[in-house]
N, C-alpha and C positions, 0 to 999 in steps of 0.2 A: 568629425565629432565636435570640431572648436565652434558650429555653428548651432549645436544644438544646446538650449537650458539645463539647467542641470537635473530637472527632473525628465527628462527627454533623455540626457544622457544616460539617467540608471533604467531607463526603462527599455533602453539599447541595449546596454553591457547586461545584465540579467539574464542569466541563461541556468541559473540552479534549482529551476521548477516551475508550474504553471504561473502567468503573468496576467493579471487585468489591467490594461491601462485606461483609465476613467480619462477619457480624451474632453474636452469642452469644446463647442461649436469656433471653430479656426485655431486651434493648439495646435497645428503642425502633426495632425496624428499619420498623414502618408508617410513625412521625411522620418520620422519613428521606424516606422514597419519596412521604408527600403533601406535605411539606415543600420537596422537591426537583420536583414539577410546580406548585407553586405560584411558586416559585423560576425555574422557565421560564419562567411566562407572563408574571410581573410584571416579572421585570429581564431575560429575556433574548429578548424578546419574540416567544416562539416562541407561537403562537395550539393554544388547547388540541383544539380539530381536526384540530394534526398531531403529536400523546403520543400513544402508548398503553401502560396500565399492565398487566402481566398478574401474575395470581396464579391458586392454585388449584383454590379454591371460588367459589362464588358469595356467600356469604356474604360474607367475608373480598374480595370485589371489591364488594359494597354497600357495607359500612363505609368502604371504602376512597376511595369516590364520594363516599361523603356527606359523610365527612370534608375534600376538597380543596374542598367546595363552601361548605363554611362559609371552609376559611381564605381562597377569591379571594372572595364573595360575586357579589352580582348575577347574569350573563351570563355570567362573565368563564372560567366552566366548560364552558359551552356547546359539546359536538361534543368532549368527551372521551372517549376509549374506556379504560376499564374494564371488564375484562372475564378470564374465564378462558382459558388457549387455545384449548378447545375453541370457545367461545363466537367469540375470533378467528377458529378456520378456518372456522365457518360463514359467518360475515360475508364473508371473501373469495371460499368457494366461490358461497353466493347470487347475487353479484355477476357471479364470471365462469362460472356455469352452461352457458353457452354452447359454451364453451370444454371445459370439462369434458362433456360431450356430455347435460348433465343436462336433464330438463323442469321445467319450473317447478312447486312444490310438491312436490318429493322427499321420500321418506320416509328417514327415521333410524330404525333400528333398536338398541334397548338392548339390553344383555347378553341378557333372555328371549330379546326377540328373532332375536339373532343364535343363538341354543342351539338355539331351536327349528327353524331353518333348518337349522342342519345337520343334525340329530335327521331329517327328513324326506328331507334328501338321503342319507343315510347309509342307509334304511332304502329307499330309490330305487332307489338307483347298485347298493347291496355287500348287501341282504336281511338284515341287520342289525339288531339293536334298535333300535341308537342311544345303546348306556350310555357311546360314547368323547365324546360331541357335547363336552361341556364342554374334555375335555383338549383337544378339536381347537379348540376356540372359541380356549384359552388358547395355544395354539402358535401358531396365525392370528393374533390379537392380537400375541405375541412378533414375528412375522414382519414384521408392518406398520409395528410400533414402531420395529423395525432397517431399513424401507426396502426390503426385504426380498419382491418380486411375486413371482407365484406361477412361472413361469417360470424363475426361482432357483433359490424351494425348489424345485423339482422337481430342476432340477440338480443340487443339494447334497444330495439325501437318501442317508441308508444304513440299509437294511433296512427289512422291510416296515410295520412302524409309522409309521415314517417319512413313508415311501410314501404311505400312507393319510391321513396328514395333509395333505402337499401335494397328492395329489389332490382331498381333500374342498375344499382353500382353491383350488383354479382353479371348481372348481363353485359353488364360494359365490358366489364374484364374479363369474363368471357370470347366477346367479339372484340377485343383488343389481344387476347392471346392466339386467337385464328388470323386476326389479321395479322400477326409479327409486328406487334407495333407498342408503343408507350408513351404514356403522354408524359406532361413536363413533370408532375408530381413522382413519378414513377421515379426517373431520374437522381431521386435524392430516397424513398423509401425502399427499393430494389436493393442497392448495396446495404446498406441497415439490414435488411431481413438475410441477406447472402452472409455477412460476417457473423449474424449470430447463428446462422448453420450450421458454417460450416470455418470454425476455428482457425483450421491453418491456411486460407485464403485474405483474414485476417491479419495472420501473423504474419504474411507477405506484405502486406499492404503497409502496415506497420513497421516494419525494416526497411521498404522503400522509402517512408517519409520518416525522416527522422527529428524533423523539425515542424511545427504547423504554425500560420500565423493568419488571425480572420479576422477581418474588418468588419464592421457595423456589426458586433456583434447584436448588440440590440434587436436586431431586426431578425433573427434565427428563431426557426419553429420548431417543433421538437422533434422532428426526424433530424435538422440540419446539425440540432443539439448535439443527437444521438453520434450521428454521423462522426463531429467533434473528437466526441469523447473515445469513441470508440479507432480511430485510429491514431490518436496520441497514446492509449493505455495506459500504462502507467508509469512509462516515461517522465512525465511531465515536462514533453519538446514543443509547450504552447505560450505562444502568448496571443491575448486576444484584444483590443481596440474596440470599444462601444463608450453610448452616451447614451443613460437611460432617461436624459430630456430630451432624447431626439429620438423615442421611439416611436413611428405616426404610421405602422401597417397592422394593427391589431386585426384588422378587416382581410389579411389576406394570412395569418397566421401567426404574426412573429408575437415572440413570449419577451419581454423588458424583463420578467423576472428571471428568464436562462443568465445572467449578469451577476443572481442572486445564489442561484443553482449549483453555478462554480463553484461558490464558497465550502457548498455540502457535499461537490462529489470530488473537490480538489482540496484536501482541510488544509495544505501544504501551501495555498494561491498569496500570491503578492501581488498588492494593488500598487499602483502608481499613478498619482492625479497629473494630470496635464490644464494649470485653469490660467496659465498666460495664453491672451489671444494676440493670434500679430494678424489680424480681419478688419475689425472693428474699435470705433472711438469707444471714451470710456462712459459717453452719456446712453448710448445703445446698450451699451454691457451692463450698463446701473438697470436698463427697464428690462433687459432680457433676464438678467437675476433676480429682478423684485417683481418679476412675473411665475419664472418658475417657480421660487418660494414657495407658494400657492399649492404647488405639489407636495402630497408624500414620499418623502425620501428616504433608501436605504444609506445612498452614498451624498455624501453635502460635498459639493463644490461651488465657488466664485468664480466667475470669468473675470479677469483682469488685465490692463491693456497700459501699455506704454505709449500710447499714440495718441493723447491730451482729448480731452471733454469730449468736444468737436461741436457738431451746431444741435440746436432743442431739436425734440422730435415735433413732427408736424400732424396736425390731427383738420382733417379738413370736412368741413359737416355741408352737404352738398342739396339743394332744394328737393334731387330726385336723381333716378340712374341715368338720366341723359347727361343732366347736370354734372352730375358727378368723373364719367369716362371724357368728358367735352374738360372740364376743368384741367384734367390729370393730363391729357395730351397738350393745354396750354400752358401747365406747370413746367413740362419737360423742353417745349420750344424756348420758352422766357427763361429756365435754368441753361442750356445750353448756349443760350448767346450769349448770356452774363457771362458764365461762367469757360467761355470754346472747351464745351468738352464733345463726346461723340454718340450720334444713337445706342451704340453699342454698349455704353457707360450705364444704361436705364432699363431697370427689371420691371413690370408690374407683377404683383402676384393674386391670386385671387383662392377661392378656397371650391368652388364648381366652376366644371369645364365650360359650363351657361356663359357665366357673365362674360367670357372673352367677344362675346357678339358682338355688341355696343361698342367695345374698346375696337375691334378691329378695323367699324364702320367711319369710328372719327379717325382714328389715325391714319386711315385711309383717304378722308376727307380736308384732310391738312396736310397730307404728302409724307406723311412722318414712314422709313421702312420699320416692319417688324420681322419677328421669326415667332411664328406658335408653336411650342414644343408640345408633343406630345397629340401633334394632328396624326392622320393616317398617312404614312409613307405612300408612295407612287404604288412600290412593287409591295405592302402589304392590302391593298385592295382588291377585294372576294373578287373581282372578274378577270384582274391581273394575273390576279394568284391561280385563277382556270386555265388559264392560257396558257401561263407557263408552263402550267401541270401535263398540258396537252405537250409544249413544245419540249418537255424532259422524256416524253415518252417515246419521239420520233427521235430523239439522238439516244437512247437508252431503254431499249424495250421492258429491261430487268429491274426499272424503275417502279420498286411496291408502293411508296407513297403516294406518288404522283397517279399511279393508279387507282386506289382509292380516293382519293379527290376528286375523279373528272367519270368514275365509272357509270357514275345515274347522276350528272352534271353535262346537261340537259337532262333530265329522268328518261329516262329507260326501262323503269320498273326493274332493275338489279340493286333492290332494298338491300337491309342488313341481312336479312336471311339468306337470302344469296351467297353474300359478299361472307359472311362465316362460310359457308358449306366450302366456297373456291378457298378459302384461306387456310381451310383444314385439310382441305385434299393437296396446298400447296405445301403446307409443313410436312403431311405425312412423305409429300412425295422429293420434300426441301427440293423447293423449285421456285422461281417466281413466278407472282398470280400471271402473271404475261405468257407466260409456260402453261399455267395448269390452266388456262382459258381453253387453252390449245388441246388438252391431255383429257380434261374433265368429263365423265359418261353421263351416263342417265341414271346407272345405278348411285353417284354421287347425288343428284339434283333433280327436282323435278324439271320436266321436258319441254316445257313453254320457258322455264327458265333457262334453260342449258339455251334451248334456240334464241335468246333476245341477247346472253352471254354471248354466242359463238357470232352470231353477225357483230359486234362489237369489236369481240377479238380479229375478224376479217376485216372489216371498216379501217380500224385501225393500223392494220400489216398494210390495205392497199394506200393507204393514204401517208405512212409512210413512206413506201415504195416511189409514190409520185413524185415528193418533195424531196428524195436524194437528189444531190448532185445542183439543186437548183440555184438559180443565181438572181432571183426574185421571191415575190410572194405570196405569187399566181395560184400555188397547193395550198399557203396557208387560208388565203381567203375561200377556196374551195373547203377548204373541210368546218369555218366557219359558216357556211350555207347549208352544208351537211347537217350541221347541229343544230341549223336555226337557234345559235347562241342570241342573236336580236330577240325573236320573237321570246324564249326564254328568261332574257333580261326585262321584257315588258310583261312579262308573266308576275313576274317576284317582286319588282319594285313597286314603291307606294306610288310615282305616277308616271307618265311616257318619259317625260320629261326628265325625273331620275333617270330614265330608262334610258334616253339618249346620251345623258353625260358619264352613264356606266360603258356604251358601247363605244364612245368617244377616249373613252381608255382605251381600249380594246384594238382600235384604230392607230393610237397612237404607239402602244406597242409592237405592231407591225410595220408602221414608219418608220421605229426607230433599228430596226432588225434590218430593214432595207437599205438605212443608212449605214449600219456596219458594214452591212455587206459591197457596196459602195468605196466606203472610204477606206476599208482594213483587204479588201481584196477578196474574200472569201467566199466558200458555198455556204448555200441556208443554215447545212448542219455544225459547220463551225463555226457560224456567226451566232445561232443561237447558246453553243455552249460557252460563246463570252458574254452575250445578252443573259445568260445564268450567273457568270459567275460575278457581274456587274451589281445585281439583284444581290450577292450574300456580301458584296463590300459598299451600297449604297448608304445603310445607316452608317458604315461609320467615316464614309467620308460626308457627308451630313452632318455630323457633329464634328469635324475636323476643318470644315468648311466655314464656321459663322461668322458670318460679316457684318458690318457696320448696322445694326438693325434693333431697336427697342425690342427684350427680349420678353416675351407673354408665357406665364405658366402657371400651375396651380403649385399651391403652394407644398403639395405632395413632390410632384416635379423637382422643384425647386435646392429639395438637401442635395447636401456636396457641394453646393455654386455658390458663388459671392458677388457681388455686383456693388462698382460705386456710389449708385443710388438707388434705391428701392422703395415702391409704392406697391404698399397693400390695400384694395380696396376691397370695400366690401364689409367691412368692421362693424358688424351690426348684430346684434341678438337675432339668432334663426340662421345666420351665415354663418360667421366665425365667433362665438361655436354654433354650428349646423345644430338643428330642432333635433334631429335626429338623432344626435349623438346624446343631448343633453336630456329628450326623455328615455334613452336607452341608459343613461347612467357613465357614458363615458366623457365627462367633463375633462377628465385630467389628460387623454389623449387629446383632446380640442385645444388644449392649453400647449401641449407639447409641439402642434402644429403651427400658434401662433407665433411659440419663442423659435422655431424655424425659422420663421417666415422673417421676424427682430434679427438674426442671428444674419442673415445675409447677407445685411447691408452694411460698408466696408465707411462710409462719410458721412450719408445725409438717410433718412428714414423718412417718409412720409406716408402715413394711411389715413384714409377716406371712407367717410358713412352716407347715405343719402337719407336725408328725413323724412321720405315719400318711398316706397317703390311698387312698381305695380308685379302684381303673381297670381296667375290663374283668371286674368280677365278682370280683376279688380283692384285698386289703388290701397296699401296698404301702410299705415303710422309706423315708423323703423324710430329703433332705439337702439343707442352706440353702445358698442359689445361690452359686455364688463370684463374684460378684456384689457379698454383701456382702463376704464377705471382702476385695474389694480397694477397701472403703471405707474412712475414718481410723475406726480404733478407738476413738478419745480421744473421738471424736466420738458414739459409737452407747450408745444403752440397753437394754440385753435386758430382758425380761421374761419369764416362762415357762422351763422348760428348765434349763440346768445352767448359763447364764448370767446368769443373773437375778441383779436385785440387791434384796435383801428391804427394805435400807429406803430404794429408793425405791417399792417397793409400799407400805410404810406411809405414807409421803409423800402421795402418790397417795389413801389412803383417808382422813388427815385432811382431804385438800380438801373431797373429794365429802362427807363428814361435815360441814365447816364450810358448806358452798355450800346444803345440806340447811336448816342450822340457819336461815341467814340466810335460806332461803325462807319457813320455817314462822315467824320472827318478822317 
């Protein structure tokens, strides 16, 4: 306790009703929240199997375990839940499946998957491509966020787009209830609609937890809300950790005003501000608050720092985006030799997943290492992700997801239509589809369908068959010929040449299967179920792995992190703020991203505009974001441009001159 401020302190000890703690960008809000379950179990002898802490990564909910685990040591952690929301609703729905009319082993479905479900039913129901699937996923999604069953939408819609949406989202759910399955929205509105069913399911859940406490609250959407409020009751065993300057997911649902909510469904709440920052100098903190200002505010906070001025901010105005990503990689070479600090020290950010091209191309061109956060994983790419689906089904016949994945992957013509009919006759018969393939009549299905099913379900048992017991990958590449997976990848992609570097996955995941089996000693079938279990711990020894490497991300990306030095490029009307956002009317979320993006950086700031850029095949006049303009002036240093100041570029090159000299002797 003797390490934390004294408004940190009371927002620890506080345990006589709900809690807001107005956290500001680097206030120590983690040591708060492990501080504060440490703080339950030792002195208020609440047993750590009735907390639970929610944030909303998984990441950021390891740390967050590990670190309560050192400060109670022992046991004394034991039957703590740590966990994301989503991670929450599984656990409740697991539990009362029952109830929820689920069978055991339900499948989840990720965004692919829920895309391609519609993609199928769209091209079913309406004879259709299928190019709305996405918009309809994202409106589905919106609709479940808000609580919002299809039944509703159907009532509420006006015109026929409309229309179209809420009818694809009754058929979704639908063929999401035949198939035993639910996607990630489901996970967070499921237990919502169960507690308010049915009461004493509730009132269990509620005596289980008798403490709640949730990070970023900012960022919760109104199932997550609901969810909240509904198993604290009226208790008041919450405290909750948000910053409604750092709310930047309006786009995927979160409400900044659930922060405001508390106040009307908790009259009882105690806020407590957190605006000491131990991040950041106090010249970053003077433009990330006279940035925010700018904003409408419920709650007023100041960031303030005890770690002195530190250097101007730097504002670098660039001929064009070559010029500009070319500059930023000679800023970081000429500051690390000055200064011997380490790749790792240096963030860019940027505001579209675009501009990282050009950056990637120089830094590569100069030998500098980076890390792109936020690329596509190895094992989350769509031909990976077939394969393995294949290779869960040869070690686990009873595997429903994985069968749905690969069932009309190569097509097969075993559409959605199918695929309901086997998944209804597998609930009636609670069986896995791998069973009812097996089970399924004529009186289920029509007869051209049952026969392209039943050779599937035989393909699959003999190809099985082959690959037990093997100690090569002689089966696997057979039933890859079987599928003509090649020619199906030059089917889908835009050219061979995709084509060949999808199938060069493909390749390479069978390499690596034969090197297990190789080096770990093993047959196919249990090398592949450590090549699985490889696959669900890859992301996060990938973020437990970063090494010495200039770090690339958008500035979405980027909350929670801090880095010694940080460049945002990009700083230009049409970027940051995005055209987008500002003729849609959300300026103040564009602002909220920028002080993000300010808030990062722990010594040195520097962002970047280019006075040229080309878009859509044409050269285009860019103008610096107003942005900076409503930063403190006193505070910024141009370089480049009509605001430059020439002797601090002389400044600047006697360093790099001296820092040279002292290398060479």
């Amino acid at each position: 306790m003797t390490q934390l401020n004294p408004q940190q302190q009371q927002a620890v000890r506080y345990i006589d009703g709900p809690l807001l703690v107005l956290a500001g960008a680097g206030s120590g809000k983690t040591s708060v929240i492990t501080r504060k379950i440490a703080f339950l179990v030792e002195q208020c002898g609440i047993r750590a199997s009735n907390i639970a802490a929610v944030t909303f990564t998984n990441k950021a909910a390891r740390e967050m375990k590990e670190r309560v685990g050192k400060l109670l040591g022992g046991n004394a952690a034991e039957g703590l839940t740590v966990s994301t929301f989503h991670q929450l609703g599984l656990r409740i729905i697991r539990e009362q499946r029952r109830e929820l009319e689920l069978k055991n082993g339900f499948s989840i479905f990720d965004s692919a998957d829920s895309q391609a479900l519609i993609k199928d039913l769209l091209i079913q129901e309406h004879g259709t491509d299928g190019d709305q699937a996405q918009h309809i996923q994202h409106r589905i999604s919106a609709w479940k966020n808000d609580r919002v069953l299809p039944p509703a939408a159907l009532a509420g819609v006006k015109g026929p787009a409309d229309i179209l949406c809420a009818q694809a989202y009754k058929r979704y759910q639908q063929a999401l209830k035949a198939y035993n399955a639910l996607d990630f929205d489901d996970l967070i509105l499921l237990p919502t609609l169960l507690f308010e069913r049915e009461p004493e399911v509730l009132e269990k859940w509620q005596n289980r937890l008798r403490y709640l406490l949730v990070d970023e609250y900012q960022d919760t959407n109104s199932s997550q809300y609901l969810l909240v409020k509904q198993l604290v009751g009226l208790t008041g065993g919450l405290t909750v950790v948000g910053d409604d300057d750092q709310s930047i997911y309006a786009w995927r649902g979160a409400r900044p005003e659930n922060l405001v909510q508390l106040q009307e469904d908790f009259p009882g709440l105690r806020i407590v501000k957190l605006e000491q920052n131990y991040r950041s100098t106090g010249r970053i903190l003077r433009a990330a608050n006279t940035l925010i200002a700018n904003n409408e505010h419920v709650f007023e906070k100041q960031l303030w720092s005890e770690l002195g001025p530190g250097d101007p901010l730097r504002v670098l105005s660039c001929a064009d985006e070559h010029a500009e990503v070319e500059q930023v990689v000679a800023e970081i070479l000429d500051h690390k030799m000055r200064k011997r600090t380490r790749f790792g020290d240096y963030a860019i950010l940027y505001r579209g997943n675009h501009q990282s091209r050009l950056l990637e191309l120089a830094l590569q061109q100069s030998d500098v290492p980076y890390q792109l956060s936020g690329g596509t994983s190895f094992f989350a790419r769509n031909e990976v992700k077939d394969i393995l689906s294949y290779l869960r089904l040869l070690v686990n016949a009873d595997d429903d997801n994985a069968f749905l994945r690969i069932a009309n992957v190569p097509r097969r013509k075993l559409g959605a239509a199918t695929m309901e009919s086997l998944g209804n006759f597998a609930n009636h018969q609670h069986c896995s589809l791998s069973v009812a393939a097996r089970r399924i009549g004529a009186d289920d299905m029509p007869e051209a369908s049952l026969k392209r099913l039943r050779q599937f379900s035989d393909w699959l048992g003999t190809t099985r068959q082959r690959c037990q017991g093997e100690r090569n990958i002689d089966g696997l590449r057979q039933m890859l010929r079987d599928i003509q997976y090649e020619d199906w990848l030059i089917s889908i992609s835009s050219s061979e040449d995709v084509a060949q570097r999808r199938f060069a996955n493909v390749k390479l995941l069978l390499d690596n299967l034969l090197q297990v089996m190789r080096r770990e000693d093993v047959d196919l079938e249990e090398a592949i179920t450590r090549l699985l279990l490889r696959d669900l711990m890859e992301q996060q020894e990938e973020e437990e792995n970063a090494a010495d490497q200039v770090q690339l991300m958008t500035l979405h990306a980027s909350k929670g992190l801090e880095f010694p030095h940080v460049y945002i490029i990009g700083m230009e009307e049409n970027l940051l703020p995005h055209r987008s956002s500002v003729e849609e009317g959300n300026l103040s979320e564009e602002r909220r991203l920028a002080y993000v993006g300010l808030t990062r950086a722990r010594q040195t700031l520097t962002m970047t505009m280019a006075r040229k850029r080309r878009q859509f095949g044409e050269t285009i006049d860019c103008e610096a974001s107003r942005f900076i303009d409503e930063l403190p002036q006193e505070d910024l240093q141009w370089q480049g441009g009509e605001k430059a100041d020439a002797e601090q570029g002389r400044q600047r090159a006697e360093e790099t001159l001296d820092s040279l000299k002292a290398l060479l002797s």
